[in-house]
PAMAR-297589 format. One line per 10 residues: number of its first residue (from 0); their letters; for each residue x, y, z of C-alpha. Coordinates in steps of 0.1 Angstrom, whole numbers, plus 5000, padded with zeros to 4 digits. Example, Ala and Ser with C-alpha at 12.3 -4.5 7.8 and 13.67 -1.06 7.14 Angstrom:
// residues 2
0> AS> 5123,4955,5078 | 5137,4989,5071
This chain:
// residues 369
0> XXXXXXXXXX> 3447,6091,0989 | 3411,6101,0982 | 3397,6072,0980 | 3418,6057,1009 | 3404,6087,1030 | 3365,6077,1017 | 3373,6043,1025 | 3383,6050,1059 | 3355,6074,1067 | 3329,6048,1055
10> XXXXXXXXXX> 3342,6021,1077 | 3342,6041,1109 | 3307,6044,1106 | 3298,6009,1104 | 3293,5986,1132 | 3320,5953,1139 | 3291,5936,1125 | 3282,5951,1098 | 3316,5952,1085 | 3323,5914,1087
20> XXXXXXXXXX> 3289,5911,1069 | 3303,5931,1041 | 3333,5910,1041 | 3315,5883,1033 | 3293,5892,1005 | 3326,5901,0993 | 3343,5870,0993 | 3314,5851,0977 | 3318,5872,0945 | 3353,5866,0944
30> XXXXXXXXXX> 3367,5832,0922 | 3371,5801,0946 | 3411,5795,0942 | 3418,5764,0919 | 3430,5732,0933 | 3462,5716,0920 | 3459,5697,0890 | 3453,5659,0890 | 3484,5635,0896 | 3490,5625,0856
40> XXXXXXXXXX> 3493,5661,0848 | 3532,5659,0846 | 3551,5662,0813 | 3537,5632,0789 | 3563,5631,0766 | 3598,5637,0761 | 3626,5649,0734 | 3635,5622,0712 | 3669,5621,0701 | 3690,5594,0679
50> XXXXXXXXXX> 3703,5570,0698 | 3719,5554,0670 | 3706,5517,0677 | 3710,5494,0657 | 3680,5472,0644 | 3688,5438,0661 | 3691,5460,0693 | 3657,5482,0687 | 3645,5444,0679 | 3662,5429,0713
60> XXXXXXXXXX> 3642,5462,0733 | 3604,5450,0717 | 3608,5415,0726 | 3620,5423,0764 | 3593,5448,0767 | 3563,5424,0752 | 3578,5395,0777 | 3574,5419,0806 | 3540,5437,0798 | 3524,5416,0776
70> XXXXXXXXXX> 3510,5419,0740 | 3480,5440,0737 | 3449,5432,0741 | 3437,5449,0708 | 3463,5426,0690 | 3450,5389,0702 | 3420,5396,0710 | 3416,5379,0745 | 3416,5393,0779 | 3459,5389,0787
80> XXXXXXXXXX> 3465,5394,0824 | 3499,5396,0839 | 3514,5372,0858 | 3511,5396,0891 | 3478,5406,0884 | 3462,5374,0876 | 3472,5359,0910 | 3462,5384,0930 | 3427,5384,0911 | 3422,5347,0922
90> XXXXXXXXXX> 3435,5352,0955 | 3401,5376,0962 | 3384,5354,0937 | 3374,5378,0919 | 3370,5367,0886 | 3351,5332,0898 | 3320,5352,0919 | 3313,5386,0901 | 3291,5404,0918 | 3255,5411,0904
100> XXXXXXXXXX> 3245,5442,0885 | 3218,5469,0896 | 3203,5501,0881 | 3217,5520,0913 | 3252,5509,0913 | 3273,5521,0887 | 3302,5508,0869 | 3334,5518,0847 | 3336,5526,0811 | 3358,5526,0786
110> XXXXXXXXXX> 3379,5548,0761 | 3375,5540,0722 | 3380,5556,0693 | 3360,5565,0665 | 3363,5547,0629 | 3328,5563,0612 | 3297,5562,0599 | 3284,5531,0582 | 3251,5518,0574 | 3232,5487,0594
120> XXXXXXXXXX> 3203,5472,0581 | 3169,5457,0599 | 3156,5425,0591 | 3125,5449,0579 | 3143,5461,0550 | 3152,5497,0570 | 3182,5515,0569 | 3201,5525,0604 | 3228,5547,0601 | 3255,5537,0628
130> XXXXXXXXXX> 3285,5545,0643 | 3317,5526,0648 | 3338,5532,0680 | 3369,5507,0685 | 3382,5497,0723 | 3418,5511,0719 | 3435,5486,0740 | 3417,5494,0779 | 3438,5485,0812 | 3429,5495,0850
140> XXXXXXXXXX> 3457,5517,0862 | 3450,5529,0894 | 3416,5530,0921 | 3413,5557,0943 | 3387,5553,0976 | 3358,5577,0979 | 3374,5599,1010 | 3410,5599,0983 | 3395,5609,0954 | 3395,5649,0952
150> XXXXXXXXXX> 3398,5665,0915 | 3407,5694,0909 | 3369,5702,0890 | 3341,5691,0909 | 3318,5668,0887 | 3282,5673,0883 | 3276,5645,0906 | 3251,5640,0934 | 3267,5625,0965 | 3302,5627,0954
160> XXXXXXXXXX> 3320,5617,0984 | 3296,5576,0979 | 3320,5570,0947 | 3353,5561,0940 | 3375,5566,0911 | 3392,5542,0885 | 3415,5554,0864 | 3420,5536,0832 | 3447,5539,0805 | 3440,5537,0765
170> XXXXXXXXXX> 3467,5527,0740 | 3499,5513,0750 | 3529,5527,0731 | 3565,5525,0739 | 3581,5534,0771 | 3609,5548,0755 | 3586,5577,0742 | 3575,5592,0777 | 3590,5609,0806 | 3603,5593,0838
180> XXXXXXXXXX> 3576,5606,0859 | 3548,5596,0834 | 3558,5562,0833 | 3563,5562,0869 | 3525,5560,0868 | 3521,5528,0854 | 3543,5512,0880 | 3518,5491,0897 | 3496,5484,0874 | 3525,5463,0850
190> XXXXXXXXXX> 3511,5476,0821 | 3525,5496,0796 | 3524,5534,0795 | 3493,5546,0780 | 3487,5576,0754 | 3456,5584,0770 | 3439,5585,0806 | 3404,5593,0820 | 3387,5589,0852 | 3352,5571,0857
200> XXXXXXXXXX> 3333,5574,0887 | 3321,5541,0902 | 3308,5523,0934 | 3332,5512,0960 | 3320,5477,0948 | 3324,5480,0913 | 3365,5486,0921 | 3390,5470,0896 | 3429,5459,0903 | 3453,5474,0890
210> XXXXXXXXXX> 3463,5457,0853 | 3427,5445,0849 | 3423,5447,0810 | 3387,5460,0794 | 3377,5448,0762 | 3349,5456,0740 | 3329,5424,0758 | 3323,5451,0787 | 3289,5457,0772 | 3264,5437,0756
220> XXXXXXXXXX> 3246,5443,0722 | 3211,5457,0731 | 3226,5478,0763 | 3220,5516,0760 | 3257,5540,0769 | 3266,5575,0765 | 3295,5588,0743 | 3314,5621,0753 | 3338,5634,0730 | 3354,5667,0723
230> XXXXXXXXXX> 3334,5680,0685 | 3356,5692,0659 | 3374,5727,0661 | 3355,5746,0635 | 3373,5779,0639 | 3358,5813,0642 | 3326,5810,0625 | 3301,5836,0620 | 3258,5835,0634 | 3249,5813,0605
240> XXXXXXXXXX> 3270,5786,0605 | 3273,5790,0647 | 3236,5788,0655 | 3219,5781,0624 | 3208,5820,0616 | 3190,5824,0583 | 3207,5855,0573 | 3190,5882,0556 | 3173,5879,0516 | 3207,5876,0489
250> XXXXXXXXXX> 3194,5899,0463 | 3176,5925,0482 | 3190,5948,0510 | 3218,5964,0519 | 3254,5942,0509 | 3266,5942,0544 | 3238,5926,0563 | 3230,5891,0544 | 3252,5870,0566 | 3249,5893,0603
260> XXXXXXXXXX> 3229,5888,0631 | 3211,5916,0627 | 3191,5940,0658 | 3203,5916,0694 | 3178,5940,0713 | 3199,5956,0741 | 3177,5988,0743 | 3157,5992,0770 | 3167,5987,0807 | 3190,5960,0801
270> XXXXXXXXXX> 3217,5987,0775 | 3240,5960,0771 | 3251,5926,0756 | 3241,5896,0781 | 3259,5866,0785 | 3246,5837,0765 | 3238,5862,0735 | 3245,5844,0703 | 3268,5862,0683 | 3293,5851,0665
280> XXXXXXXXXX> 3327,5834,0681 | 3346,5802,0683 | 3333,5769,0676 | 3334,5734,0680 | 3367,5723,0700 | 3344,5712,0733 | 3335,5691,0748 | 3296,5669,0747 | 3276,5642,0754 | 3253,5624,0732
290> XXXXXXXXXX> 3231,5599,0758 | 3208,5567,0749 | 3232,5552,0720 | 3220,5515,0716 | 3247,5488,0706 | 3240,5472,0679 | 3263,5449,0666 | 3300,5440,0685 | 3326,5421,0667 | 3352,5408,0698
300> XXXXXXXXXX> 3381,5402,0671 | 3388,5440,0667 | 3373,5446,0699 | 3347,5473,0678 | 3311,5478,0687 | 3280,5496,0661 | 3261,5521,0680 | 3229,5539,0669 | 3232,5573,0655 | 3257,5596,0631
310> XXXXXXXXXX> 3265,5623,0651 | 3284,5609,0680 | 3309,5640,0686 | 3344,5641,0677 | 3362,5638,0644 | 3370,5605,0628 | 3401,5589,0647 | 3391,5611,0678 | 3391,5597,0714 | 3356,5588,0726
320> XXXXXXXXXX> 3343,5583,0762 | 3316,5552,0767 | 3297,5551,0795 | 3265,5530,0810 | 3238,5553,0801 | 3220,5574,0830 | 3184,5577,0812 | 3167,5559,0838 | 3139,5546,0815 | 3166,5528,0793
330> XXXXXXXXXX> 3190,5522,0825 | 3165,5498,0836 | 3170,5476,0807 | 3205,5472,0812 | 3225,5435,0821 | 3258,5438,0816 | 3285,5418,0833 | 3293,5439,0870 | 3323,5448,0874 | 3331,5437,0841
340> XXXXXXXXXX> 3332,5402,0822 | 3361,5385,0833 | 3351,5354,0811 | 3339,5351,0780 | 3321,5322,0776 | 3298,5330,0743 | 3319,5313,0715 | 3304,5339,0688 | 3329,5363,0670 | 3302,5388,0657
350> XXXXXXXXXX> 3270,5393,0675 | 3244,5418,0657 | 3210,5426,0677 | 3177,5406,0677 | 3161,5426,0651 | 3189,5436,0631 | 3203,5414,0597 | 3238,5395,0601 | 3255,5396,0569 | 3267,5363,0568
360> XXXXXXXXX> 3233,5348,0564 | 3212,5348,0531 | 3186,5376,0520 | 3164,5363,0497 | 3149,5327,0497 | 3140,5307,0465 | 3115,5277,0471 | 3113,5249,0450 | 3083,5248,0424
């Protein structure tokens, strides 16, 4: 009641004015209300029960559902379009007059997987260390316009409303193992349902129908991209291990003090702990970017491509997010295929860069005395 009655008092003394000013200030501190999630976020999969089914059945249910969707990509190693799909890409003629690539237009990217760490070589004698990151089987599912795309989390993106969306599907799996609704999703693509979706930000020109498969032939070997992955869920960890602390000496001082932070200076006028203090706390478990990764090597059999660096984040067998790289001084170097190569018409296998060693040629030379 006492506070009511303060309440009350204070506002008769202010002006109309004044009190819709204070309304305001109010209702920027407040949290803006969250939008409704995306349109996949429905129940992935479902409760699997024992049918009973025999195996010439189970066998009769594969064969039907590779003769309606297709084998994937992954497995033959070609670009397989469906029936539906194909037509309607050479009705636009799509796939005979691609349009021509720019440092201002941007394109889609592609979902992979990460095998590991292995070793390239220059034709110097130097050792790279590279990663490997395998195409897990990449279809179009769905294109939103730029005035229908509207996430539920703004992207740090300048001009937002100038780019549409593409959402494209990674690993196909069975039907059986999903929800009605989630499959629903798939619908008009004619692809199977896929284990894993993301969205990619393009220009309304760099748009892709609907069944469109992406194979590892989307880049080039020399082109510059940025991975994002989610790092590897550590735990709780204390200051040291967090942020690198050097702890205090082992053998002298007091026991409890070798692994702490030690003083975080909140005397003073500040008399409290600020956000962004490093302290200890969870880590790993998010999600980063590592930008200016140069393709080194791609092998279009396995659809798996060598990129520079050993620290790509994520864990080995972790989902993995390959983009065109925004680093404008190595964005300018970039020629890959726009919207993406429909045809391949370079008969190599396994291409390794300029200055890099293939293994399949010799080493050492012996000349004849």
């Amino acid at each position: 009641m006492l506070r009511t009655l303060v309440s009350t008092l204070f506002q008769s003394r202010l002006s109309p004015t004044t009190i819709t000013q204070v309304r305001e200030c109010r209702s920027k501190i407040l949290p803006k209300p969250r939008k409704r999630n995306p349109v996949w976020f429905v129940r992935q999969k479902r409760t699997v029960h024992d049918d009973l089914i025999t195996k010439e059945n189970q066998k009769f249910i594969t064969e039907f559902t590779n003769d309606r969707f297709g084998i994937p990509t992954l497995v033959k190693g070609v670009h397989t379009y469906p029936k539906s799909v194909y037509e309607s890409l050479i009705d636009v003629k799509q796939v005979e007059t691609p349009e021509q690539w720019s440092k201002y237009q941007r394109r889609a990217g592609l979902i992979a997987r990460k095998i590991g760490v292995v070793p390239m070589w220059r034709k110097d004698g130097s050792k790279v260390m590279t990663t490997m990151l395998q195409i897990d089987d990449n279809h179009v599912i769905k294109y939103l316009e730029p005035n229908e795309y509207n996430p539920a989390q703004l992207p740090r993106v300048k001009n937002l409303k100038k780019f549409g969306c593409l959402l494209i599907g990674a690993g196909s799996a069975d039907p059986s193992l999903f929800t009605k609704e989630y499959c629903g999703l798939f619908k008009d693509s004619g692809v199977m349902p896929k284990r894993h979706l993301g969205r990619f930000l393009v220009t309304p020109n760099a748009k892709l129908l609907p069944g469109t498969p992406l194979n590892v032939t989307h880049f080039r070997v020399g082109d510059f991209v940025d991975v994002r992955g989610k790092t590897v869920d550590r735990g709780f960890q204390g200051v040291m291990k967090r942020w690198g602390f050097k702890g205090m000496p082992a053998t002298h001082g007091q026991t409890k003090t070798h692994r702490r932070p030690g003083n975080i200076g909140s005397g003073g006028q500040k008399a409290r702990v600020w956000p962004g203090q490093k302290m200890p706390g969870h880590m790993g478990n998010r999600y980063r970017k590592l930008k200016g990764l140069e393709i080194v090597r791609i092998n279009k059999e396995y659809n798996v491509m060598w990129v520079t660096g050993q620290n790509v984040p994520g864990e080995n067998n972790g989902i993995i997010y390959i983009y065109d790289t925004i680093i404008p001084t190595k964005r300018s170097l970039l020629q890959p295929p726009f919207p993406t190569c429909f045809e391949d018409k370079d008969s190599e296998i396994d291409i390794f860069a300029e200055n890099y060693h293939d293994f399949q040629k010799p080493t050492i030379f012996y000349e004849d005395e």
